[in-house]
Backbone bond lengths (Angstrom), bond angles and torsions (degrees), N, CA, C in turn:
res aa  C-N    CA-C-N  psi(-1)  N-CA   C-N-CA  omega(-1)  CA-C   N-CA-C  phi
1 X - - - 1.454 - - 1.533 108.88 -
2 X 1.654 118.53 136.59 1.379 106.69 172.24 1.132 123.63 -97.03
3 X 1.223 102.48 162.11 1.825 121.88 -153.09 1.750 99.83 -56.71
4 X 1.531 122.13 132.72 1.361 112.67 165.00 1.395 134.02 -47.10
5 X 1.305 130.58 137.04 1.176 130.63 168.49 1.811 103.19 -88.08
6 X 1.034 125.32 121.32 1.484 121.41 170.85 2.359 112.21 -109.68
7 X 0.548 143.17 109.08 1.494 146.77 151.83 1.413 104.93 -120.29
8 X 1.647 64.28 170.63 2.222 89.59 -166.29 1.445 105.32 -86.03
9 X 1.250 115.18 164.00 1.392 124.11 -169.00 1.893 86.70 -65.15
10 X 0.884 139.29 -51.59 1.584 142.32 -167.01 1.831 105.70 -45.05
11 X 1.351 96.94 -46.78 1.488 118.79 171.36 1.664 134.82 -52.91
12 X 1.631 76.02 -61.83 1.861 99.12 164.99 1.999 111.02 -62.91
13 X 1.435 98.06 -38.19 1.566 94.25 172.94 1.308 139.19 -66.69
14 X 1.556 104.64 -27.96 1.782 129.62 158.12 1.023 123.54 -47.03
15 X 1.526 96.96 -60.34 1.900 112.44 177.72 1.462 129.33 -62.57
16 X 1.293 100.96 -29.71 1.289 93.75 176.45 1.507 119.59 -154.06
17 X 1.714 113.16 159.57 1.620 120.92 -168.38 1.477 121.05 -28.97
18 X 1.128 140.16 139.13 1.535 130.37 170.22 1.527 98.39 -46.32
19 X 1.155 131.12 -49.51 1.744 118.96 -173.07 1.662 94.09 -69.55
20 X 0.862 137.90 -27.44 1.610 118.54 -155.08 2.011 95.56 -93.99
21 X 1.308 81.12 -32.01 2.082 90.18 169.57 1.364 113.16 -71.45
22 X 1.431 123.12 -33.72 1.359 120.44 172.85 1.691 119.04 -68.96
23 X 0.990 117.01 -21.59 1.655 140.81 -171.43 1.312 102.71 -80.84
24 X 1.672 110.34 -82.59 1.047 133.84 -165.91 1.492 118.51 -51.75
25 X 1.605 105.97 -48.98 1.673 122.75 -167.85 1.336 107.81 -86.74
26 X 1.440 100.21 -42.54 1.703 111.44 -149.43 2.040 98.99 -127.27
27 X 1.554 114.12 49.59 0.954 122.68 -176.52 1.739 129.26 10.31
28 X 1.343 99.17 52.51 1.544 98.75 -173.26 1.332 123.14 -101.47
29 X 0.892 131.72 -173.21 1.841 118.01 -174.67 1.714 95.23 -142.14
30 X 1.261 111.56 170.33 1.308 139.09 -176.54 1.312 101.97 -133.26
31 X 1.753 106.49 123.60 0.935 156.23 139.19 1.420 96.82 12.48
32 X 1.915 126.47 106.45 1.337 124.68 155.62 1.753 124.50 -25.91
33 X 1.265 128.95 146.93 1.345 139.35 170.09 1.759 104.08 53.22
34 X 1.829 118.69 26.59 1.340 105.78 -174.73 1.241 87.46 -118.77
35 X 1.387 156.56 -30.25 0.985 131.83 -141.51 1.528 112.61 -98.17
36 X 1.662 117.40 147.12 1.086 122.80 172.70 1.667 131.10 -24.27
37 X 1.590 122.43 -56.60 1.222 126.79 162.37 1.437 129.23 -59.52
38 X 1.552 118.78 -40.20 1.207 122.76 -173.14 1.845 119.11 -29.70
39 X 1.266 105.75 -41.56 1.857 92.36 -177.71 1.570 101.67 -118.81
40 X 1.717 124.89 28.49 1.239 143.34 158.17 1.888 101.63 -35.67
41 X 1.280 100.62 150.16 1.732 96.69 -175.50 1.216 92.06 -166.31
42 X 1.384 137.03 15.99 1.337 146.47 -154.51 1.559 105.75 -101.11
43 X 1.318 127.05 112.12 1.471 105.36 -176.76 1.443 110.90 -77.87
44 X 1.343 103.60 144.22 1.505 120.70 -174.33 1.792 126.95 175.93
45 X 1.275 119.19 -144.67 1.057 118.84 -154.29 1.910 100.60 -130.41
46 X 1.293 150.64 116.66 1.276 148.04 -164.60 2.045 83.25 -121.44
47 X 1.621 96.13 92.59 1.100 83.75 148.60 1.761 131.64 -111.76
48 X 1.625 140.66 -145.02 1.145 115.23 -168.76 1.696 99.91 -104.70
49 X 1.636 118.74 158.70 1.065 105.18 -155.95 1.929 84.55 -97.53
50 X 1.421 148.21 18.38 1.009 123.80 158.81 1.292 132.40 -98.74
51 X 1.333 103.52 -0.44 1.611 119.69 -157.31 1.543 94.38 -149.32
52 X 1.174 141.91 -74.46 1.150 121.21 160.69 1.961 90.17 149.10
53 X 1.213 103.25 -5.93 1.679 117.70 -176.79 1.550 112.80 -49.88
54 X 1.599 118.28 110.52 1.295 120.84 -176.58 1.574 105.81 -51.78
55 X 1.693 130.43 117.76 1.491 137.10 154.45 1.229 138.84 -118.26
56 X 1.820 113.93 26.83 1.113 107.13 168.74 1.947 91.07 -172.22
57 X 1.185 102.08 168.41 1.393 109.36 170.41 1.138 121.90 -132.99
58 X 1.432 133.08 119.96 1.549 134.12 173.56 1.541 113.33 -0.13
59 X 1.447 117.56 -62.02 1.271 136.55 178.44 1.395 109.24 -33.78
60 X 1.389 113.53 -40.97 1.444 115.39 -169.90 1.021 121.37 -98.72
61 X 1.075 120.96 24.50 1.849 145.50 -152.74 1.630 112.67 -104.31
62 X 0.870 129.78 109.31 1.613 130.17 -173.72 1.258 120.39 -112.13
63 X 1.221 140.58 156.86 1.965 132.15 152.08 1.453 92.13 -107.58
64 X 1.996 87.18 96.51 1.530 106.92 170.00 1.911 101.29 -76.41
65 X 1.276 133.68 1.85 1.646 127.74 -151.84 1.324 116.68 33.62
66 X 1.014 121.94 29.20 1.646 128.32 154.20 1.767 128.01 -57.02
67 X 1.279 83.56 -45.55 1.826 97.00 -177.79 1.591 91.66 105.58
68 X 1.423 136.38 14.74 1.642 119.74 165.10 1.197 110.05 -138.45
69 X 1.407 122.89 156.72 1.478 129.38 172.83 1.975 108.94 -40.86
70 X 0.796 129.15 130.22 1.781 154.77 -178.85 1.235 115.92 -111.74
71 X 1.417 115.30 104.88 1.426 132.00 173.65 1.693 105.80 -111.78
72 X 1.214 105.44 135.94 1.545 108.73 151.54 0.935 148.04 -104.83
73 X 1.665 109.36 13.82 1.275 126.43 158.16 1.662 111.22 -170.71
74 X 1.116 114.67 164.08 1.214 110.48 174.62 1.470 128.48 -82.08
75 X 1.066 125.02 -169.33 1.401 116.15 178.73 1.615 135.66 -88.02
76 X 1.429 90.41 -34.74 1.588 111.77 138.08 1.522 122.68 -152.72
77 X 1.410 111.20 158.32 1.490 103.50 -159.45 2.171 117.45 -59.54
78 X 1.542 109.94 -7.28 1.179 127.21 168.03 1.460 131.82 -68.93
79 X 1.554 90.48 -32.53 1.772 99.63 -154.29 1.902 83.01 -80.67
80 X 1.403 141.61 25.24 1.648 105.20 -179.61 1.605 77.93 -169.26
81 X 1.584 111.12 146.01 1.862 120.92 -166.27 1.908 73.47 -125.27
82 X 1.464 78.26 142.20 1.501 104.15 166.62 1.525 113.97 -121.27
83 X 1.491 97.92 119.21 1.167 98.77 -172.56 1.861 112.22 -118.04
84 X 1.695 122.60 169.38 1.317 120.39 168.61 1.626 111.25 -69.46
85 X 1.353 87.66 124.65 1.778 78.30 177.89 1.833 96.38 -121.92
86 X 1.447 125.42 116.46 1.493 103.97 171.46 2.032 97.37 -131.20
87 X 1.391 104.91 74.41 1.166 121.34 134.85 1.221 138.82 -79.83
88 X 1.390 129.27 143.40 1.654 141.79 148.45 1.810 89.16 87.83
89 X 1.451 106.29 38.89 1.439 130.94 155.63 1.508 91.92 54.72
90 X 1.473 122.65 64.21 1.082 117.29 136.84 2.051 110.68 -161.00
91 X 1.380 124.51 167.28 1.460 113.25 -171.25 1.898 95.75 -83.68
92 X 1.503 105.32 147.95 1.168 101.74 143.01 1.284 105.82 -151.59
93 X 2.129 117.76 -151.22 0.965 99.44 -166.03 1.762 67.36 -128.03
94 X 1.738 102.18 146.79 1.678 99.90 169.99 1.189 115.10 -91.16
95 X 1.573 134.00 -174.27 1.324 110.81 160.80 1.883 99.38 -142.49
96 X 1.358 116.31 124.65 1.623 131.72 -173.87 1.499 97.21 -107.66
97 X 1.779 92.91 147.45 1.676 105.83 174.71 1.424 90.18 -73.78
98 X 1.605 94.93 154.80 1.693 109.02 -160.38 2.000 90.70 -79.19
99 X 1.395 102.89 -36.04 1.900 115.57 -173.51 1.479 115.27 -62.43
100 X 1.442 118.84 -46.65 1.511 127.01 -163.12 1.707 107.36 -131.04
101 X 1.436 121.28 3.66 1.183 121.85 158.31 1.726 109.24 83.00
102 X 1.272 118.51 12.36 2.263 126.53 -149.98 1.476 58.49 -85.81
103 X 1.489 76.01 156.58 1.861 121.37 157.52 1.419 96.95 -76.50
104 X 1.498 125.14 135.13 1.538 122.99 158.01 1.575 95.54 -117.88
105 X 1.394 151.67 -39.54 1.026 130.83 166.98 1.758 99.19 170.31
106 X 1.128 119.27 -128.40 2.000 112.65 -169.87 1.845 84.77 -142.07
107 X 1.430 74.67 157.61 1.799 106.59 170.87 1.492 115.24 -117.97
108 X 1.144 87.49 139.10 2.053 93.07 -161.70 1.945 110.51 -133.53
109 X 0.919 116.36 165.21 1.737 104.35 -147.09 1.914 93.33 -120.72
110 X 1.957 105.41 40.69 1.871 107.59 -176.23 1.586 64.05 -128.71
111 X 1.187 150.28 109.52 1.368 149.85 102.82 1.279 135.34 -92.91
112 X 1.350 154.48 135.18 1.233 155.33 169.84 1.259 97.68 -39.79
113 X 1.413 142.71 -89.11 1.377 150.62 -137.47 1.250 103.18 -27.67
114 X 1.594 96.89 -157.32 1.738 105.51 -158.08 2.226 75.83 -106.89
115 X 1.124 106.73 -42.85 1.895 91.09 -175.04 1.523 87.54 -71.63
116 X 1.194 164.25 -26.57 1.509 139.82 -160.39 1.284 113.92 72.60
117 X 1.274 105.57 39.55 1.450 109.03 -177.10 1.677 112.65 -122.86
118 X 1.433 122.67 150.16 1.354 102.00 -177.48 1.835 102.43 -133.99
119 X 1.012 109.56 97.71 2.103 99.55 -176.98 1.627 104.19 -71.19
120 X 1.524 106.46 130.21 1.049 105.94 173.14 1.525 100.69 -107.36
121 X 0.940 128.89 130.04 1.785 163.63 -159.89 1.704 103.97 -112.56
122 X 1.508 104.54 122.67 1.292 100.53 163.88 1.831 100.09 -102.76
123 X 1.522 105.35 142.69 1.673 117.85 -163.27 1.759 90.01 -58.42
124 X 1.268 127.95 -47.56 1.718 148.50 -158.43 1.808 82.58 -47.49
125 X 1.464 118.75 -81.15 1.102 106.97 164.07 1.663 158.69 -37.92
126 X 1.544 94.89 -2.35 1.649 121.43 173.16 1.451 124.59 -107.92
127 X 1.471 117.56 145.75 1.458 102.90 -172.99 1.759 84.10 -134.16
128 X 1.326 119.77 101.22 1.826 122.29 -173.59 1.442 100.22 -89.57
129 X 1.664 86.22 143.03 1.701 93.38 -179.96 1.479 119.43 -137.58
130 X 0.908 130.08 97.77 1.319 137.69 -129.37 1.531 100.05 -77.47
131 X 1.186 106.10 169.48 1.616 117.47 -171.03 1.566 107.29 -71.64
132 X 1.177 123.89 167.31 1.609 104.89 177.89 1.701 95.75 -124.18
C-alpha cells in the first residue's frame, strides 16, 4: 500500500482546479458525457490528479455509455480503497486513491471484465499520460 499523502484543505485548494477540489476533496462528480476522458482511446497511463499515483491503464478502459471514464480494474489491487458509501439515499461502493484519500467516483458489479466489475471514474479526478 502507498504511503499516505495528508495536506490541509488550504493545500488541497492550491493544488488543484476548483472542479478537481470539488471531486477529489469534497466527493463531487462531474456532469455525465462532460468530462475530458470519457471518449479518451489514447493508450496510456490514468494516473490520480491529486497525488499523481498510477490507477488505471488504457487497457482497462471501456465505453461503459454511462457518460464517465470505465475501468475494469485497477492498476493494482492497492493503488484505490473501496469504501461504503450510502449517500443521496441509496448504498454504493466509492472508490479513493489508496495515497491521498480523493474521491475518483463508485464501483458497480455490470462490468464486462473477468471480476464483473465496472469503476466509474470522474476524468476531473484523472491526470492521463499517454504512452510514449
Amino acid at each position: 500500500m502507498p504511503d499516505k499523502m495528508n495536506l490541509s484543505d488550504e493545500e488541497w485548494r492550491a493544488r488543484l482546479s476548483p472542479e478537481a477540489y470539488s471531486i477529489l476533496r469534497r466527493a463531487g462528480t462531474e456532469r455525465a458525457f462532460t468530462g475530458k476522458y470519457e471518449k479518451n482511446k489514447a493508450a496510456g497511463l490514468y494516473r490520480c490528479a491529486g497525488c499523481g499515483l498510477p490507477l488505471f491503464a488504457s487497457e482497462t478502459k471501456y465505453d461503459s455509455g454511462s457518460g464517465w471514464p470505465s475501468f475494469t480494474a485497477p492498476m493494482e489491487g492497492d493503488a484505490v480503497e473501496e469504501l461504503r458509501d450510502a449517500s443521496h439515499g441509496m448504498v454504493r461502493t466509492e472508490v479513493r486513491c489508496a495515497r491521498c484519500e480523493g474521491h475518483l467516483g463508485h464501483v458497480f458489479p455490470d462490468g464486462p471484465g473477468p471480476d464483473g466489475l465496472r469503476y466509474c471514474i470522474n476524468s476531473a479526478s484523472l491526470d492521463f499520460q499517454p504512452k510514449e
